[in-house]
C-alpha positions in Angstrom: -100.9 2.2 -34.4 -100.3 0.3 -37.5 -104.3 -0.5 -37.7 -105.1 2.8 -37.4 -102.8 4.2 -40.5 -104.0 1.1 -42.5 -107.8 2.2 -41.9 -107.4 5.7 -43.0 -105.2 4.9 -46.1 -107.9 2.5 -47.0 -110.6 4.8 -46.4 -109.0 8.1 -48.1 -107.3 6.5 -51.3 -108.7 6.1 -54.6 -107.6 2.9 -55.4 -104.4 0.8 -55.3 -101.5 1.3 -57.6 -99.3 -1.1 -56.8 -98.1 -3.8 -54.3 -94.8 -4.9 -52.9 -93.6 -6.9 -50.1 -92.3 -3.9 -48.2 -95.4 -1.1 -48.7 -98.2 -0.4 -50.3 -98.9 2.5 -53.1 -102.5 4.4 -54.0 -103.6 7.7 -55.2 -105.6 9.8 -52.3 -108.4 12.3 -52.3 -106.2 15.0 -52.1 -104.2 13.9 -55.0 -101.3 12.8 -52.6 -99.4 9.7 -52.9 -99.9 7.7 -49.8 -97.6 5.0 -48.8 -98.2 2.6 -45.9 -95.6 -0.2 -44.7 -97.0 -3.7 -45.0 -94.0 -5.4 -43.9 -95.1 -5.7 -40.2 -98.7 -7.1 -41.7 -96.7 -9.1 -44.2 -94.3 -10.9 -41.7 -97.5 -11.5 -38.8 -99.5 -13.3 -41.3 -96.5 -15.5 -42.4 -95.9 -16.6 -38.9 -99.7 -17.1 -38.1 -99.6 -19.7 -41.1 -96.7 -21.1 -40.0 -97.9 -21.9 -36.7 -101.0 -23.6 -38.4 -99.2 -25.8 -39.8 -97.3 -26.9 -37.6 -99.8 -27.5 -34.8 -101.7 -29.3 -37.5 -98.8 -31.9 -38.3 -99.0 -34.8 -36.0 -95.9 -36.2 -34.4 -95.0 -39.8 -33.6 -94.1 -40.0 -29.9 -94.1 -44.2 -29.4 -94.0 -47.5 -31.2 -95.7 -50.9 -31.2 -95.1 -54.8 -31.9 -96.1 -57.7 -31.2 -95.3 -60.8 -29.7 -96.8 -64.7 -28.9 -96.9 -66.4 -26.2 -97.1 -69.9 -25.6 -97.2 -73.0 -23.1 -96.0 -76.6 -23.1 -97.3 -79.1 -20.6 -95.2 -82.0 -20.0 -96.5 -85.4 -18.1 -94.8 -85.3 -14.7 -91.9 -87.5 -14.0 -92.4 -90.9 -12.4 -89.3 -92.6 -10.5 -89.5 -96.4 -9.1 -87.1 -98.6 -7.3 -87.0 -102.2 -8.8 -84.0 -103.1 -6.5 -81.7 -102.2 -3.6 -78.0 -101.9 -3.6 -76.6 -104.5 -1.9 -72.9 -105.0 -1.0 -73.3 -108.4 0.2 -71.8 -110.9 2.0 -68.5 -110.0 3.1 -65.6 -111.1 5.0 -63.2 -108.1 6.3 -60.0 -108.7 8.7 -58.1 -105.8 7.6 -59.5 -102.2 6.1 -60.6 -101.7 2.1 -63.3 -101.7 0.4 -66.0 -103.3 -2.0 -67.0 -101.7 -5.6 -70.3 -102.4 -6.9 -70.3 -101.2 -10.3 -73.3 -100.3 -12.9 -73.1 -103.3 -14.9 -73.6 -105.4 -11.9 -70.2 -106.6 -11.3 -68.2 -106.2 -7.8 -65.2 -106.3 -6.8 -63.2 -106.3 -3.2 -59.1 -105.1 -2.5 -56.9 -105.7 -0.2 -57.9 -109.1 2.0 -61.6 -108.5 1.5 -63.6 -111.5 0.6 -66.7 -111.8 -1.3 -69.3 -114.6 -0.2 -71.5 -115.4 -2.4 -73.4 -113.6 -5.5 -76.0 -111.4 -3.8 -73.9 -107.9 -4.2 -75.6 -105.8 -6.9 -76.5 -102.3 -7.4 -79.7 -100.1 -7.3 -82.2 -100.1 -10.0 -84.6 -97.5 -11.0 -87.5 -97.4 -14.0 -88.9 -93.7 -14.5 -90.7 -91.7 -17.3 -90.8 -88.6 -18.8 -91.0 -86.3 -21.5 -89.6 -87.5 -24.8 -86.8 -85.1 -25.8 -86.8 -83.5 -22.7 -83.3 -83.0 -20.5 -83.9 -84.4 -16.4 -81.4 -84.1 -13.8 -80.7 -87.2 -11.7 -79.6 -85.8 -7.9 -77.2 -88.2 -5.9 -76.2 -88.0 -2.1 -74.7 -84.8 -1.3 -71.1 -85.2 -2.6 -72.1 -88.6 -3.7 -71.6 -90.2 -0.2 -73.6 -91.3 2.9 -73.4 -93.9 5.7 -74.9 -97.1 7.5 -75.6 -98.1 10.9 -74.8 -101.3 12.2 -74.0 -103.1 15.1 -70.3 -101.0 15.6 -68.8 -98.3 13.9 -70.9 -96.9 10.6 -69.8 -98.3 7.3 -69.2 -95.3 4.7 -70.4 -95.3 1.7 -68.8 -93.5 -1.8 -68.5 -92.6 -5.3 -72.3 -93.0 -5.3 -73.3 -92.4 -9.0 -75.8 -93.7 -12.0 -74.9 -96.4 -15.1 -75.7 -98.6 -17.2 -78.9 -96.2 -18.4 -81.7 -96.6 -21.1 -83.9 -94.4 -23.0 -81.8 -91.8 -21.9 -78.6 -90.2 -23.6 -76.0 -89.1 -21.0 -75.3 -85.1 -21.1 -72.6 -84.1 -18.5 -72.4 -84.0 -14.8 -71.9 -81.2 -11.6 -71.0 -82.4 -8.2 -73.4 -85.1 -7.4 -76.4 -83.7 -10.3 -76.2 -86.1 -13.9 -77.7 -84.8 -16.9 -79.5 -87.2 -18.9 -81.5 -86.8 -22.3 -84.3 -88.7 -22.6 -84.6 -90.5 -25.7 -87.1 -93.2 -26.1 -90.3 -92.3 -28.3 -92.9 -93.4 -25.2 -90.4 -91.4 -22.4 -89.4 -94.5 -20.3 -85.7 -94.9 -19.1 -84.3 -96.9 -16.4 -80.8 -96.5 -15.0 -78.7 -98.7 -12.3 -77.3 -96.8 -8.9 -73.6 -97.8 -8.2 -71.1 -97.4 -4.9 -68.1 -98.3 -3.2 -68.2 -99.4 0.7 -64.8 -98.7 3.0 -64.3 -101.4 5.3 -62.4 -99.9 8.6 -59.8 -102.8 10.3 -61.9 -105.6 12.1 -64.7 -104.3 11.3 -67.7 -105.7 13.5 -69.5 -108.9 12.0 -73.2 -108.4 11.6 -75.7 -106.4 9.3 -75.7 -102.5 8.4 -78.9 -101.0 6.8 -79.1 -97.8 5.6 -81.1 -95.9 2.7 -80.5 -93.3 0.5 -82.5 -90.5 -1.8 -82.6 -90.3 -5.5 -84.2 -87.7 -7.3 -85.4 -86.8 -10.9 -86.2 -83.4 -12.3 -86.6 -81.7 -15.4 -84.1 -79.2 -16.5 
């Protein structure tokens, strides 16, 4: 309807007088002054342009970075025995027990008796990763036992001394935490226990073996 009134003011005015927002003014064949209302023409333009624009305008919906990744391969650990832990020779009328210590003393309680110098403890020679922290697993609970001709001779307080190339860190349970600080990545470290003697405990010899093991942490 609009269009249509548009067209024929167009078509039967002279020319155009004037403009406003609102309407617009011009002199007619038949000397009449015709006005028209723009306003609706006005306003649909407006929002045509507005919608342009705005479909025109890119949004940003998602964001980037950027990250490395990386990859270290370290030589794989190497353990050795060099020696057994050996209790020795012993003499035991009545129940105690026999510590063999890290620094390769030993000592017995109660009326236990010592023969001879052949106790000692275990002894290990490994390598690693310089700088690296490794885990040294004892027994469960740091115990186990040993057949022998009667009743089985327990075995306690299982744990590691007397180490080099390696700084100790802390312990949990029966895992040690060891640094390892020599430049080429060798370390060795001595295995140490305590044996309980029962009363009259049968003469004659218990053998037994036990599992140490060495991971990185």
């Amino acid at each position: 309807m609009l269009n249509d009134r548009l067209l024929s003011f167009v078509t039967e005015c002279l020319h155009l007088s004037s403009i406003s927002n609102h309407a617009m003014v011009g002199i007619c064949k038949n000397n009449r002054t015709a006005k028209v209302s723009a306003l609706g023409i006005v306003r649909g333009v407006h929002a045509a342009g507005l919608m342009a624009i705005a479909l025109a305008t890119p949004t940003v919906s998602n964001a980037q970075a950027t990250a490395t990744s990386d990859a270290e391969i370290l030589p794989a650990l190497v353990l050795n025995k060099t020696q057994d832990l050996d209790f020795g020779s012993i003499i035991a009328p009545s129940n105690g027990r026999v510590d063999v210590f890290p620094n390769e003393t030993c000592t017995a309680n109660n009326d236990i008796v010592l023969v001879g110098s052949d106790c000692q403890p275990a002894k290990f020679e490994g390598s690693g990763a310089t700088g690296q922290t490794i885990t040294l697993t004892m027994p469960v609970d740091r115990r186990f036992e040993i057949p022998g001709p009667g009743r089985t001779m327990r075995i306690r307080a299982v744990r590691p001394g007397a180490a080099a190339g390696m700084q100790f860190q802390g312990r949990t349970n029966n895992i040690y935490n060891y640094l390892i600080t020599d430049p080429a990545g060798d370390f060795s470290f001595n295995v140490a226990a305590r044996a309980l003697m029962r009363n009259n405990q049968e003469t004659g010899i218990w053998t037994g073996s036990f599992t140490i093991s060495v991971d990185y942490s």
